[in-house]
mmCIF file as gemmi writes it, N, C-alpha and C atoms, coordinates in Angstrom:
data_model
loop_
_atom_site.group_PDB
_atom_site.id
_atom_site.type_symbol
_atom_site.label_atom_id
_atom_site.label_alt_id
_atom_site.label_comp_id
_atom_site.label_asym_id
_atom_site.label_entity_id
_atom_site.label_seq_id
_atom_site.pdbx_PDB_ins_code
_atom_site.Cartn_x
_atom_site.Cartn_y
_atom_site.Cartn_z
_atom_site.occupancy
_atom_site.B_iso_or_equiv
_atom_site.pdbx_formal_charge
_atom_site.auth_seq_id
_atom_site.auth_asym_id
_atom_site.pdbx_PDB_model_num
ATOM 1 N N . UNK Axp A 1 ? 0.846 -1.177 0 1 0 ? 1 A 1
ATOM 2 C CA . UNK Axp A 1 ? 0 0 0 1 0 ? 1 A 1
ATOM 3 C C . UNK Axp A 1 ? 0.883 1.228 0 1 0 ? 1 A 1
ATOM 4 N N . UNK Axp A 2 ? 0.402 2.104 -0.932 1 0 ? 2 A 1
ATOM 5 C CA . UNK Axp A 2 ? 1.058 3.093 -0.732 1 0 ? 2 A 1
ATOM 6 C C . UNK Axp A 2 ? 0.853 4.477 0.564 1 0 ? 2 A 1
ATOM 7 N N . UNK Axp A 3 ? 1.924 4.456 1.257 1 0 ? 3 A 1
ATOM 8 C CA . UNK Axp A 3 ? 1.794 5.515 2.188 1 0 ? 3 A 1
ATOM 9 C C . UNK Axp A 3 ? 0.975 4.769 3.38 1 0 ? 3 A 1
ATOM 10 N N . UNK Axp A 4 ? 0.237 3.671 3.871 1 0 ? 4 A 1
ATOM 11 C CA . UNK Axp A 4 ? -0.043 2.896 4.827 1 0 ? 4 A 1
ATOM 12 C C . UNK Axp A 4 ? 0.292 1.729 5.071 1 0 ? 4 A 1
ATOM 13 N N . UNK Axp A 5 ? 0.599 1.864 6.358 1 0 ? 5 A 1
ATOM 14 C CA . UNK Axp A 5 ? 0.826 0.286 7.221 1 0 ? 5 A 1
ATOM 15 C C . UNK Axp A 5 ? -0.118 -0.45 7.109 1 0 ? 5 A 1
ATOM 16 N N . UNK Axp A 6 ? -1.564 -0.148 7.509 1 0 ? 6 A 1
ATOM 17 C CA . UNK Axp A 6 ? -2.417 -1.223 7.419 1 0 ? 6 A 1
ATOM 18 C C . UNK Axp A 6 ? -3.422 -0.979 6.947 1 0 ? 6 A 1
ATOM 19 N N . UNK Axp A 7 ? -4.506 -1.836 6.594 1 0 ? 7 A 1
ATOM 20 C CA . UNK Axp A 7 ? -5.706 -1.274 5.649 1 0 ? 7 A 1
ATOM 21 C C . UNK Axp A 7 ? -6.784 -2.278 6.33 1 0 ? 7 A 1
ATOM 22 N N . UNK Axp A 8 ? -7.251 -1.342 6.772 1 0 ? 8 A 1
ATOM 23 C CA . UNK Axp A 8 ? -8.576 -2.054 7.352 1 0 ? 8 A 1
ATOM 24 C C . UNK Axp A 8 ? -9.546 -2.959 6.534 1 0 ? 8 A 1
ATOM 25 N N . UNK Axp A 9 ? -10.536 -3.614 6.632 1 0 ? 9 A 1
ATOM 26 C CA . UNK Axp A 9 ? -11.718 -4.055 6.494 1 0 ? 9 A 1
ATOM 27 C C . UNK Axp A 9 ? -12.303 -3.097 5.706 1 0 ? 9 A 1
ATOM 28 N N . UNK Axp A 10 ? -13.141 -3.199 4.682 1 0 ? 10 A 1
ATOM 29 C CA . UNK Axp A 10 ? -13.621 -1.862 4.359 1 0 ? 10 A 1
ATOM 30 C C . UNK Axp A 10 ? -12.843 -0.828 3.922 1 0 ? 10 A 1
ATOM 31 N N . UNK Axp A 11 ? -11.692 -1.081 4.596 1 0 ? 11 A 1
ATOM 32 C CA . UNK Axp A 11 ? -10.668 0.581 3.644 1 0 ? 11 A 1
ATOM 33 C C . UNK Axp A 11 ? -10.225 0.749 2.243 1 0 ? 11 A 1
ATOM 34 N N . UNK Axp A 12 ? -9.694 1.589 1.824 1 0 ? 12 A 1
ATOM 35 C CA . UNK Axp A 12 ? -9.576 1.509 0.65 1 0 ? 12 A 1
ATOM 36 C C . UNK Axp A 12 ? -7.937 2.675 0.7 1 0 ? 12 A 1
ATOM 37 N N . UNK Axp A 13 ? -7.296 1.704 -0.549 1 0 ? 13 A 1
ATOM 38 C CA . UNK Axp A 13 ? -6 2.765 -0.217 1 0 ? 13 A 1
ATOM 39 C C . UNK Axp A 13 ? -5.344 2.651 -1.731 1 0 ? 13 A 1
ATOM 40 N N . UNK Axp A 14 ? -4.081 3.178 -2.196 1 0 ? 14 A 1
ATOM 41 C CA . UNK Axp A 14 ? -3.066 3.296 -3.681 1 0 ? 14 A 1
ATOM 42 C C . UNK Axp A 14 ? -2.491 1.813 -3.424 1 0 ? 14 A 1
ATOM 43 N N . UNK Axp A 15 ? -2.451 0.809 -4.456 1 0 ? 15 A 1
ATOM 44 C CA . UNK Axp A 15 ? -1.09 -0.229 -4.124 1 0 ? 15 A 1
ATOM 45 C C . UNK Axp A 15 ? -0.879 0.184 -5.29 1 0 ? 15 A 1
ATOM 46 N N . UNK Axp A 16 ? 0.352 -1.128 -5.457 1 0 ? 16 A 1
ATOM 47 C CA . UNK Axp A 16 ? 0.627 -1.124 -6.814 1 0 ? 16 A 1
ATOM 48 C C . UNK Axp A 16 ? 1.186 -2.848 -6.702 1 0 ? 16 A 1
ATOM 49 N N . UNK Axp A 17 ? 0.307 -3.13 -8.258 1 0 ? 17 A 1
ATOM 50 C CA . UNK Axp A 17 ? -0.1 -4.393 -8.499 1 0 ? 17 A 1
ATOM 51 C C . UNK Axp A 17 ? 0.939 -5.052 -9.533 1 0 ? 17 A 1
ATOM 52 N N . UNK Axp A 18 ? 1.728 -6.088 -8.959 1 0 ? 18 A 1
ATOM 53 C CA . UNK Axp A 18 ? 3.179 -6.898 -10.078 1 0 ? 18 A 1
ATOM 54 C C . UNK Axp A 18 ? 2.527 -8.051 -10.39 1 0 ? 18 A 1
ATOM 55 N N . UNK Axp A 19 ? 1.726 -8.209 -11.247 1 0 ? 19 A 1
ATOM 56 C CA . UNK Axp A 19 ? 1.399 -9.682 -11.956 1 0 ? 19 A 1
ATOM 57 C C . UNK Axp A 19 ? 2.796 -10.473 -12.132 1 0 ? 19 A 1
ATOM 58 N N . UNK Axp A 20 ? 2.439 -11.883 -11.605 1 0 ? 20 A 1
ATOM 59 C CA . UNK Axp A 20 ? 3.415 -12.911 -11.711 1 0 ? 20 A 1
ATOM 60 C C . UNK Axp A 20 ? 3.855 -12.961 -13.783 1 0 ? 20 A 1
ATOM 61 N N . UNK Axp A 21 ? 2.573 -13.013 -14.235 1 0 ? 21 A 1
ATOM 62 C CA . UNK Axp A 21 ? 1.996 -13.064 -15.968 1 0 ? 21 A 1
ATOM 63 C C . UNK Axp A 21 ? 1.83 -11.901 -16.65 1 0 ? 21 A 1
ATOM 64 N N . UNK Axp A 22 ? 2.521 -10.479 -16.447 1 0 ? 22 A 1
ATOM 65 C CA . UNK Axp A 22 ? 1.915 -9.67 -17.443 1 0 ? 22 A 1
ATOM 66 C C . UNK Axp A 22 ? 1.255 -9.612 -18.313 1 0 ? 22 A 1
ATOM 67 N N . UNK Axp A 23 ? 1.625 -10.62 -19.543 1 0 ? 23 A 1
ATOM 68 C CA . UNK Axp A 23 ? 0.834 -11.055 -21.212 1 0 ? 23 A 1
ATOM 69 C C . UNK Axp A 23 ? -0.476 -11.679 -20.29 1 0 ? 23 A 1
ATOM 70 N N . UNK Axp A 24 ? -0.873 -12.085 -19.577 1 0 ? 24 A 1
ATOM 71 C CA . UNK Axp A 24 ? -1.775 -12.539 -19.159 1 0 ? 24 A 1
ATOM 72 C C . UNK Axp A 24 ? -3.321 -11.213 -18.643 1 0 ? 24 A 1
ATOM 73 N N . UNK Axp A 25 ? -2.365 -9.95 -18.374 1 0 ? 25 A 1
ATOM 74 C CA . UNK Axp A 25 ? -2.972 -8.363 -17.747 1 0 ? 25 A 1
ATOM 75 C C . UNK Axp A 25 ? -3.276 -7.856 -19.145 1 0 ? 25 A 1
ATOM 76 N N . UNK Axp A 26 ? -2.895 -8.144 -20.008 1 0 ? 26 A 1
ATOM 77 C CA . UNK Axp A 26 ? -2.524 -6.997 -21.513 1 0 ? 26 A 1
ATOM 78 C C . UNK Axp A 26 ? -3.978 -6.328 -21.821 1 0 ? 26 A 1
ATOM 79 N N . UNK Axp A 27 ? -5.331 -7.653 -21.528 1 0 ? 27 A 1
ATOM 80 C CA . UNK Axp A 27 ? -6.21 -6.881 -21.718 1 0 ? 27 A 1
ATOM 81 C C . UNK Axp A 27 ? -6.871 -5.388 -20.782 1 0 ? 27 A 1
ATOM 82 N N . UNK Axp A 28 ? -6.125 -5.17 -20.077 1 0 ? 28 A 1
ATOM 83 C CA . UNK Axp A 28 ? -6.513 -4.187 -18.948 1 0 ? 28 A 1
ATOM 84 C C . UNK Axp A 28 ? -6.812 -2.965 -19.058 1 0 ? 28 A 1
ATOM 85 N N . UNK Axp A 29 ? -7.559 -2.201 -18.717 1 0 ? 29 A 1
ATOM 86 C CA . UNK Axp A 29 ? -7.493 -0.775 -18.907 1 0 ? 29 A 1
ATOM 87 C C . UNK Axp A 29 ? -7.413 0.153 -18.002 1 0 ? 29 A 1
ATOM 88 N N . UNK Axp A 30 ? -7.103 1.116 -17.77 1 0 ? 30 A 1
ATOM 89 C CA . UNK Axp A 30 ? -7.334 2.233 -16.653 1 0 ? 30 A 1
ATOM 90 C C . UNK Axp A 30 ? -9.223 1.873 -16.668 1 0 ? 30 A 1
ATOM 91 N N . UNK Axp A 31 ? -9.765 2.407 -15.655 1 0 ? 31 A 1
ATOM 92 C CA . UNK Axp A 31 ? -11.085 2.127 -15.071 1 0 ? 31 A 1
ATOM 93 C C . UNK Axp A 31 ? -11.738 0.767 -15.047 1 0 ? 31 A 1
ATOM 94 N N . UNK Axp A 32 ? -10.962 -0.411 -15.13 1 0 ? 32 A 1
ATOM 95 C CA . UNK Axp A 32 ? -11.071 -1.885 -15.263 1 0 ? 32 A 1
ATOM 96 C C . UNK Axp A 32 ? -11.204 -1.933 -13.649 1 0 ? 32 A 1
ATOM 97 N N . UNK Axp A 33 ? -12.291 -2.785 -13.29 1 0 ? 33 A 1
ATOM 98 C CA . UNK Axp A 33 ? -12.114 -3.479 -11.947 1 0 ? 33 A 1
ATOM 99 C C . UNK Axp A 33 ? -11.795 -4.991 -12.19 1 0 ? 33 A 1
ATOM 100 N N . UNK Axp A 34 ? -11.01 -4.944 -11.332 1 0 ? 34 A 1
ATOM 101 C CA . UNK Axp A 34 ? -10.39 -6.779 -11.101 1 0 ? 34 A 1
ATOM 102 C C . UNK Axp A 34 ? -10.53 -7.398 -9.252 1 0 ? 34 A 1
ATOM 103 N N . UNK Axp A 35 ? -10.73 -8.392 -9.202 1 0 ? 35 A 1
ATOM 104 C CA . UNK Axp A 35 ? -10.657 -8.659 -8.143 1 0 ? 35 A 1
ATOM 105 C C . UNK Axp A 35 ? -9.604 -9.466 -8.018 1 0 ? 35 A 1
ATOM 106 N N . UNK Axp A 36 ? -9.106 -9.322 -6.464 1 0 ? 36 A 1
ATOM 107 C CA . UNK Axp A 36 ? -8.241 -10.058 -5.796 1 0 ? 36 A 1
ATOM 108 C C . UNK Axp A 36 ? -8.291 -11.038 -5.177 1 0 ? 36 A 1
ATOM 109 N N . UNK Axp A 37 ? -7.492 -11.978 -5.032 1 0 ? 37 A 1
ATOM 110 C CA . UNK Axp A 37 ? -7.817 -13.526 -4.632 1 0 ? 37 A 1
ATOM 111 C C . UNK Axp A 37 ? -6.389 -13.685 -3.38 1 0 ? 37 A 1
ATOM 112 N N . UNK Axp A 38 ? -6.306 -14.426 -2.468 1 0 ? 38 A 1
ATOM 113 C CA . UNK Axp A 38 ? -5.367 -14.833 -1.354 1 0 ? 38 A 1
ATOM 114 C C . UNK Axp A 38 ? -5.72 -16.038 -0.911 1 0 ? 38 A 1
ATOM 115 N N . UNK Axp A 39 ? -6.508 -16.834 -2.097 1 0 ? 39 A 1
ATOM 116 C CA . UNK Axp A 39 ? -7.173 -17.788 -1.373 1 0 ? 39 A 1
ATOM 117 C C . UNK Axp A 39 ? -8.699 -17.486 -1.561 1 0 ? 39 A 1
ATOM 118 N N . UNK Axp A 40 ? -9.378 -18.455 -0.257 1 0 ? 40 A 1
ATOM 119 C CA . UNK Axp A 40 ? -10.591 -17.933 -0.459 1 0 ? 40 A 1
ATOM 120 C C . UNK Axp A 40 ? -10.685 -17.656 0.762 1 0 ? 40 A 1
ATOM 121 N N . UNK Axp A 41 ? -11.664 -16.122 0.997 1 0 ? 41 A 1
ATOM 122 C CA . UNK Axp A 41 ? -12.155 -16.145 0.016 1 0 ? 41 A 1
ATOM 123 C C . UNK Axp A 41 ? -11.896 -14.354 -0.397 1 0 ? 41 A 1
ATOM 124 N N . UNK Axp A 42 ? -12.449 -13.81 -1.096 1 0 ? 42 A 1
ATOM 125 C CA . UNK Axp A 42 ? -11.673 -13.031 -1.992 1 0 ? 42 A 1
ATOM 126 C C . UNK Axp A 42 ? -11.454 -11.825 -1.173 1 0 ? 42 A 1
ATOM 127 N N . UNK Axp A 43 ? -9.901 -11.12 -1.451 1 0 ? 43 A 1
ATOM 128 C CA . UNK Axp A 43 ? -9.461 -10.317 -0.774 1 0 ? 43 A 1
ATOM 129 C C . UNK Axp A 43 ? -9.789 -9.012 -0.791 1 0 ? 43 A 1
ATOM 130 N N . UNK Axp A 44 ? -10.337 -8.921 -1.843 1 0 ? 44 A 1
ATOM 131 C CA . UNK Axp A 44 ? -10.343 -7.244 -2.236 1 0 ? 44 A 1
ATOM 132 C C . UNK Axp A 44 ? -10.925 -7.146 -3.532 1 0 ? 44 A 1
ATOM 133 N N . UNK Axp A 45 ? -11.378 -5.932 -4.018 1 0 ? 45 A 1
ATOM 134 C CA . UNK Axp A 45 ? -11.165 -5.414 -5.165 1 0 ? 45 A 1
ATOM 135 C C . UNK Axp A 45 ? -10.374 -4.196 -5.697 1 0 ? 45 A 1
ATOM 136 N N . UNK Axp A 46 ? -10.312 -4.273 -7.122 1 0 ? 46 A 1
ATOM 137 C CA . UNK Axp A 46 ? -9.227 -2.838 -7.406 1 0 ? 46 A 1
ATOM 138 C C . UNK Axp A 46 ? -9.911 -2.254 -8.739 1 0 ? 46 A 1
ATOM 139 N N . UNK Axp A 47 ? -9.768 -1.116 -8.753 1 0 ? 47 A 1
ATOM 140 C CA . UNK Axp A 47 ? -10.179 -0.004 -9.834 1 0 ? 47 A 1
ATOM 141 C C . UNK Axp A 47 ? -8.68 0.22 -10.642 1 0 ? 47 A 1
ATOM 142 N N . UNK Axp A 48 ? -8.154 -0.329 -11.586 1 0 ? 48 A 1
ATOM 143 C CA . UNK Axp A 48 ? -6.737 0.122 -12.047 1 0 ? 48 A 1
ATOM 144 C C . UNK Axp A 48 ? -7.014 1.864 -12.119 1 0 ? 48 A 1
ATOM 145 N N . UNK Axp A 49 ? -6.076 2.662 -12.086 1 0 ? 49 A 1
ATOM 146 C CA . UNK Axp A 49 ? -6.183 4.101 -12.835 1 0 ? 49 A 1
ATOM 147 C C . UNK Axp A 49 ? -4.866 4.407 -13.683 1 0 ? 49 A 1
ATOM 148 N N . UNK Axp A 50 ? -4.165 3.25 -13.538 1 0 ? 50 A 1
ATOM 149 C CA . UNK Axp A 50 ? -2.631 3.655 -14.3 1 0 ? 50 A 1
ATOM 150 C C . UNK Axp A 50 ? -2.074 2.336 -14.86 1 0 ? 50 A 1
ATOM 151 N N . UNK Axp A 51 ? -1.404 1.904 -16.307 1 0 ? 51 A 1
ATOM 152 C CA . UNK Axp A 51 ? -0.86 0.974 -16.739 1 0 ? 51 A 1
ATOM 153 C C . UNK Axp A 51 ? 0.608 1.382 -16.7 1 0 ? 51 A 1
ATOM 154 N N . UNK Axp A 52 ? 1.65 0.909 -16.376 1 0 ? 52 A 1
ATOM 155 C CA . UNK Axp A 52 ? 2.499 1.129 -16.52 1 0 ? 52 A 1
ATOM 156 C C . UNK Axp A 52 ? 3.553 -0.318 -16.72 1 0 ? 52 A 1
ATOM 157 N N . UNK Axp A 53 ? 4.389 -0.369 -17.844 1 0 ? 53 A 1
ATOM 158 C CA . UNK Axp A 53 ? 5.082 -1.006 -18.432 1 0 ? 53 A 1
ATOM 159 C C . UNK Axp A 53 ? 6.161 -1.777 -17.369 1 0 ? 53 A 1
ATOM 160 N N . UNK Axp A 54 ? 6.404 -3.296 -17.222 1 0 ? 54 A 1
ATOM 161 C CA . UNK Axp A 54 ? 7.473 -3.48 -16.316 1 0 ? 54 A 1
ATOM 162 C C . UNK Axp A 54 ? 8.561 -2.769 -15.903 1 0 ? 54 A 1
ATOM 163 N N . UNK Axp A 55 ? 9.331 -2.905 -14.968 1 0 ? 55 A 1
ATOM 164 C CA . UNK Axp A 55 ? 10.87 -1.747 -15.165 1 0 ? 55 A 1
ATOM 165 C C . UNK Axp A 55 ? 11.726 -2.768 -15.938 1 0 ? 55 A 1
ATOM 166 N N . UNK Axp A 56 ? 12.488 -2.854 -16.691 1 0 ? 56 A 1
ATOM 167 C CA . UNK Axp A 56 ? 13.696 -3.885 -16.766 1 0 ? 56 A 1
ATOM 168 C C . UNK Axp A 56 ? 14.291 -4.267 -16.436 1 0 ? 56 A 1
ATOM 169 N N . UNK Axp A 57 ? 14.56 -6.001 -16.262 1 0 ? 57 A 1
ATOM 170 C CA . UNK Axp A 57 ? 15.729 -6.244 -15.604 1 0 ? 57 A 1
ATOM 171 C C . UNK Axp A 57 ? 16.966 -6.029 -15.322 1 0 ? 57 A 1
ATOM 172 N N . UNK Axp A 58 ? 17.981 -5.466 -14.261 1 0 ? 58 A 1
ATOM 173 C CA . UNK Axp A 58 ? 18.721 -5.302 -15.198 1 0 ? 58 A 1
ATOM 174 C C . UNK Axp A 58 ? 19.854 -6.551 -14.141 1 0 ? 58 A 1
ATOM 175 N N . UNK Axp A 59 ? 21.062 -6.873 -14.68 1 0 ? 59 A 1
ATOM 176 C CA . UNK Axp A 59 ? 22.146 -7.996 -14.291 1 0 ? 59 A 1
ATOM 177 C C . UNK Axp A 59 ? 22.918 -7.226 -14.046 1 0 ? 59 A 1
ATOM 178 N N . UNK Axp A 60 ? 23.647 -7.571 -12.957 1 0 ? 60 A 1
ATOM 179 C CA . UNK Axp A 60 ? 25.12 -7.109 -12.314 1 0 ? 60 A 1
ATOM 180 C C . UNK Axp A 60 ? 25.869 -8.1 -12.512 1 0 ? 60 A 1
């Protein structure tokens, strides 16, 4: 979460979301809701408002 420690029940806060599958997200859009899973049973939901491209790997 961005800028909080904890997020209540009911709260609502900024994350930011790293798909294991990107090519799997591609269909996504800003104002897309997706829900979240941790198991069951479901954790959350999310409103995307921003796509933004992986960073690159980079090797040392």
């Amino acid at each position: 979460m961005e800028h909080r420690p904890l997020l209540e029940p009911g709260g609502s806060a900024t994350v930011r979301l790293a798909p294991l599958a990107p090519e799997h997200w591609s269909h996504l859009a800003p104002g897309d809701v997706i829900t979240m899973y941790e198991g069951r049973p479901v954790a959350g939901t999310a409103t995307l408002i921003e796509i933004a491209p992986p960073a690159p790997i980079t090797r040392t």
